[in-house]
N, C-alpha and C positions, 0 to 999 in steps of 0.2 A: 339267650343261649342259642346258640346256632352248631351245627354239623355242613363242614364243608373240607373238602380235599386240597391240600396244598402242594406243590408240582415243587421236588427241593431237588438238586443234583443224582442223589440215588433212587428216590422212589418217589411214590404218591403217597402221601401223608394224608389218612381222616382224621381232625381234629371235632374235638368239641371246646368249643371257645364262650367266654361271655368278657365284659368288661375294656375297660381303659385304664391306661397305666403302664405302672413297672413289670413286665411280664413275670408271669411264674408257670413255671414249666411242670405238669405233673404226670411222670410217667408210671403205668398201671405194672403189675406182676403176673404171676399162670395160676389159674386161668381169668385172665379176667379182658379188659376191656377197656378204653377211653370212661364210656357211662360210669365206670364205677368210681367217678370223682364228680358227678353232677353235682354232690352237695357241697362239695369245696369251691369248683367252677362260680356256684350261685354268691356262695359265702365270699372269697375272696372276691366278687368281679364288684359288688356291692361295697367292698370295704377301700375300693380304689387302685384295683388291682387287672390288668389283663391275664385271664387264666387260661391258659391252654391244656388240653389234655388228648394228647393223641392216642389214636389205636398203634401199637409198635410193631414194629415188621415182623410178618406174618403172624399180624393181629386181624379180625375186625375190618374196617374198608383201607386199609392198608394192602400195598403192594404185599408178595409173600414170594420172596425167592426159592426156585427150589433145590437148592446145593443146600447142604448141611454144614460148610465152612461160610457161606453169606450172614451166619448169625452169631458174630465171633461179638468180643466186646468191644472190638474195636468199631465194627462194622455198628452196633450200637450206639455209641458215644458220638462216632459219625455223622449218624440220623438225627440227632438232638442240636447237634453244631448247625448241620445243614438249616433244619426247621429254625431257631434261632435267627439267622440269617435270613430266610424266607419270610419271614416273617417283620421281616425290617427293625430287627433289634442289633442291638451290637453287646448287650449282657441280660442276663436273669438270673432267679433264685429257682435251682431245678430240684424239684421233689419227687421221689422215690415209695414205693410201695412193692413186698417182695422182691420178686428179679429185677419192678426198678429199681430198689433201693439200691444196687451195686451198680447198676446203669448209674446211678447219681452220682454215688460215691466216685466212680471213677470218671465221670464228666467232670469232677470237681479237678479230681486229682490232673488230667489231660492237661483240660485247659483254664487254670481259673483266672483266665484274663475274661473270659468268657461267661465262664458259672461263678455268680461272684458269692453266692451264698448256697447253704444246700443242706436238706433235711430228709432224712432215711425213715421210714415207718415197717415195721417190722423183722427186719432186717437190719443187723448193727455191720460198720464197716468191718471187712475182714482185711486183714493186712497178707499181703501174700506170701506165703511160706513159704522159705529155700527147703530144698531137700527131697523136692521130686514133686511127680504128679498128682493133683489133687487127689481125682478116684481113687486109686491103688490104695491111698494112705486113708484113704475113710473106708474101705471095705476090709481092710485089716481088723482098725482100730473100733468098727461094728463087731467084725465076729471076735475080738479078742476078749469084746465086754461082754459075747454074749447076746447081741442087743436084735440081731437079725439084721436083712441088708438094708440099707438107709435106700429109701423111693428113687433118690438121684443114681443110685449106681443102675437101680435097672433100667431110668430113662435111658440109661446109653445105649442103649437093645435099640439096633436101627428101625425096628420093626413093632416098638414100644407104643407108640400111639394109636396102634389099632385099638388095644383096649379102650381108650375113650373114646373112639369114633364108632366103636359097634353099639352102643347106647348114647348117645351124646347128653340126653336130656335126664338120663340118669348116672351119667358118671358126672357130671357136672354139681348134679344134687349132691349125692356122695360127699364130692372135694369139698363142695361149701360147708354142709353139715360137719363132715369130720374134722374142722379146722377152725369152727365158729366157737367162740365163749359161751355161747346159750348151751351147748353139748354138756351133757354129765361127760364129767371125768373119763368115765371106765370105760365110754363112747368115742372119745377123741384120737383120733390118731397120733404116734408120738414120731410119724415117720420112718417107722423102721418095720420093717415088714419081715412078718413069717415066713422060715420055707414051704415053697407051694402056692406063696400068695400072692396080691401082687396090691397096688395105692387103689385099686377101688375093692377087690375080693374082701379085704380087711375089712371095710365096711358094710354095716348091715342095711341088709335086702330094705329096710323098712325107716331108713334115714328122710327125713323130711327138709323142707327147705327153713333156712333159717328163718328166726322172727322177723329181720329187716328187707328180705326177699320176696317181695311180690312176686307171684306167676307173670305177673306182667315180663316185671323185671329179670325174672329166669328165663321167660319165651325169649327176648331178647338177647341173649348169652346162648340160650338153643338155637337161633337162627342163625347167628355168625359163626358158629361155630360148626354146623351141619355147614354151610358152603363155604368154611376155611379149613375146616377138618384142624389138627392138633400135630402136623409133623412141623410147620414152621416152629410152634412154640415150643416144643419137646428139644427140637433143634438148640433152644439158647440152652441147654443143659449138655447138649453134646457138642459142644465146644467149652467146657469145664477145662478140659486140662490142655487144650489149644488157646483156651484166654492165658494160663498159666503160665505157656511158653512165649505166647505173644507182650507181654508184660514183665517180663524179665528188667527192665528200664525202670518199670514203677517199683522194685524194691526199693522197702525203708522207707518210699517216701510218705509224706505226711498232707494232710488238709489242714490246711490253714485258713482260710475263709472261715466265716460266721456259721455252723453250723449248731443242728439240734436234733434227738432223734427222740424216737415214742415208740412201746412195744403193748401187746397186752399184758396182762397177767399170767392168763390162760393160755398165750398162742403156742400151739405146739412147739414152732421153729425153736423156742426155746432150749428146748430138747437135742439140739445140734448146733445152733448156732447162741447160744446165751454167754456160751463161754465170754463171746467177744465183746459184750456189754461191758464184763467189768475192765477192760482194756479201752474203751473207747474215750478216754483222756489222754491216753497215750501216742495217740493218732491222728485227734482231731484235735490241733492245738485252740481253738476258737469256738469250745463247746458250751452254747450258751445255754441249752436246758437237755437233761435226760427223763423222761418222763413215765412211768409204768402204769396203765388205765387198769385199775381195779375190773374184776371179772369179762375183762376183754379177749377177745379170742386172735387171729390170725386177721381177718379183717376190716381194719382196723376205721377203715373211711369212709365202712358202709356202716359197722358195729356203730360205730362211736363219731357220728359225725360233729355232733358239736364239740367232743371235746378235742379232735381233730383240728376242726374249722378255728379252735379257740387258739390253740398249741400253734397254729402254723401263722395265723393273724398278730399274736403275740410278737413271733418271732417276726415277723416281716415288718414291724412297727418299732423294736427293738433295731434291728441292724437299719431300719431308714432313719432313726431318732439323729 
């Protein structure tokens, strides 16, 4: 397993790579990191696979533009095309986790001459909604339930990632714990925050790191994140509903390639995006497993690596049979 940067048209790519083979492409979610796929990298590169896992722009030893329209999803899908190509492939199967997950999804949807297979973890695909801007229509339909405002409407606050950057190594903590399967119930965040409050104020003072998180592995996460600060990555939320207008072209359309997706039991996202689970036949005409990890929280590749490693080797052995 090696960490080295790769020079692609738009930026400088840090990947963590191991393996030969059929490339598979595994891009990370917020907040996290390349590392937080070592255990796939290890698993898939051993199983006959070249595994790639980049830091994504403005991640980690990635480039990190600083315009706030540089992290649209086009501009994402982009950086996967580019690297792909850099890396002397002409196809791959591209995996998703969180905010990758819709990176995937719509690498798939772009180009699937490209992504020829592709698998979502915690995040199901969403199909794009006519009828206006995303925001507007979740900060309604929050306060119409009652529910208080969903974390993503106040990321749009240009000025929104201070709060993580004035603790990093405890708001960091925070997110992981609030979002982990090990949490009691009444401890987890369901994403929707109080008036007055805000994605880390919710949680409490005294949240520890999860079971699968070494200090090691948190100093890690603390260091990139203290000299990349959190405006890049707060950024892929505030182009939400400039992905919406940009994408106008992908309505209706459908994935077709070989896919599969995994959620946990427990992961919050649930809670705002589960809807689109039971839809996801309706979109992925080539769904070849849907899988739900008993007492699994939100992270899913660190939580649950073997059955991860197991779900994704299945599927990779499956569409090369």
């Amino acid at each position: 397993m090696q960490t080295r940067i790769v020079k692609t048209d738009g930026l400088n790519q840090q990947i963590l790579e191991a393996g030969d083979g059929p490339l598979v492409l595994l891009i990370h979610g917020f907040p996290e990191l390349g590392i937080s796929w070592r255990a796939q990298v290890k698993a898939l590169s051993e199983a006959g696979y070249h595994a790639v896992a980049p830091d994504m722009r403005g991640y980690g030893g990635t480039d990190k533009p600083a315009e706030t329209e540089a992290y649209s999803i086009l501009d994402l899908v982009g950086d996967m095309v580019d690297l792909v190509r850099a890396l002397g492939e002409t196809t791959c199967t591209v995996v998703g986790h969180d905010w990758g997950a819709p990176v995937a999804w719509h690498c798939a949807l772009m180009r699937p001459d490209l992504f020829t297979a592709v698998a979502g973890l915690s995040v199901p695909f969403q199909p794009r909604r006519p009828g206006g801007k995303p925001t507007p229509i979740m900060a309604v339909m929050s306060k119409r339930a009652g529910l208080g405002e969903l974390y993503i409407n106040q990321f749009q606050d240009p000025e929104h990632h201070r709060i993580f950057e004035a603790d990093v190594a405890g708001g960091l903590r925070k997110g992981f714990y609030a979002y982990d399967g090990a949490t009691p119930p009444e401890r987890q965040s369901t994403g929707f925050i109080a008036p007055g409050h805000n994605f880390l104020s919710e949680v409490s003072e005294d949240a520890t790191l999860p079971p699968w998180m070494s200090e090691m592995h948190h100093a890690e996460y603390v260091a990139a994140f203290t000299a990349g600060g959190f405006k890049g990555p707060l950024d892929w939320y505030r182009n939400i509903d400039r992905n919406w207008a940009l994408t106008a072209f992908l309505q209706d359309a459908k994935i077709r390639q070989p896919s599969m997706f995994v959620v946990g039991e427990r992961d919050p996202v649930r809670h705002y995006a589960g809807q689109h689970e039971a839809t996801l036949k309706d979109w992925l005409t080539d769904l070849r497993s849907q899988t739900v990890l008993p007492g699994a929280g939100h992270w899913l590749q660190q939580e649950r690596p073997d059955g991860v490693n197991a779900a994704l080797i299945g599927f990779l052995s499956d569409i090369r049979a």
